[in-house]
N, C-alpha and C positions, 0 to 999 in steps of 0.2 A: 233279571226277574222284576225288581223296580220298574226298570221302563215299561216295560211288560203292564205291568200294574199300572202303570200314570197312564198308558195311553188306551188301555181298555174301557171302555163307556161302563158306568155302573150297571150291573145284572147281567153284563157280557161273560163272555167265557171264553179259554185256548184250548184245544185240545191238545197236549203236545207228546212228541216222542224223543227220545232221547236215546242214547245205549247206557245204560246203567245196570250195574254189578248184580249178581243175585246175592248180594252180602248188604246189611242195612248200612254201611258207612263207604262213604267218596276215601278215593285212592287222589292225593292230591302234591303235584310237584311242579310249581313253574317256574324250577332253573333246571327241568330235567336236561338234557342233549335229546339230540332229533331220535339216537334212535332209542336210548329208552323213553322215548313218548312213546313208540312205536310199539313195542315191549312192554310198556304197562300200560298205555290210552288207548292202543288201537292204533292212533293215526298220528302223523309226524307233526300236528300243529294242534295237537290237542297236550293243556296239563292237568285236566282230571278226569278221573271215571267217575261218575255218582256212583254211590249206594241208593239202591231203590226209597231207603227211609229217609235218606239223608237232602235226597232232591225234593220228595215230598214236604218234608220242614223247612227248606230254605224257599220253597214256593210259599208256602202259610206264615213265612214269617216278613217276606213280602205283601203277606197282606189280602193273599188267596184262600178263597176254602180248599182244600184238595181232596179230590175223589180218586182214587185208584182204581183202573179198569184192567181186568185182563179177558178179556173175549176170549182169546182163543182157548181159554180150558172149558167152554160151551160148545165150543164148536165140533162138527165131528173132521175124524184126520180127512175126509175128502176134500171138506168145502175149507180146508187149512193148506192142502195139496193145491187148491182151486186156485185159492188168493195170492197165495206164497206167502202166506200168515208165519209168524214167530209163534206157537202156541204158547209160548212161556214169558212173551213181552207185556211188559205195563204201560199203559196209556193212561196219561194224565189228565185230569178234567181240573182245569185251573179255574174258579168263577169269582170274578171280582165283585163283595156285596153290594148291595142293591144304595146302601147307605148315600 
């Protein structure tokens, strides 16, 4: 998230996505074994899950303003059927200030 930050031009911005918890705190273990990464992260080379709150604060404490988007509870369920949208994902708008 640092480099993120360093190499952003001031007033730029990331949009980023991530899989993160519907619970506000990261599930976090990097001496798990492969397969409970698998079991608790999802995927065999992964050691944490975010929490939706938790990735938002370690962005802004990097140094990002963070906005939190969730589109798809705007949307209606076709044009969600349309995209193959998450309706319950958040999208992050990371903007490094202008400073």
């Amino acid at each position: 998230m640092r480099e993120m930050f360093r190499v952003l031009k001031p007033g730029g911005f990331a949009v980023l996505q991530v899989p993160v918890r519907d619970e506000p705190d990261s599930l976090e273990d990097p001496t798990a074994d492969e397969q409970t990464r698998i079991t608790k992260f999802l995927q065999f080379d992964h050691v944490r899950y975010y929490g939706w709150k938790d990735f938002a604060d370690r962005l802004t404490e990097a140094g990002f303003d963070v906005q939190i988007e969730r589109y798809g509870l705007d949307l209606s369920p076709d044009l969600i059927r349309e995209y193959g949208l998450d309706h319950t994902e958040r999208i992050y708008i990371a903007r490094k200030p202008r400073k």
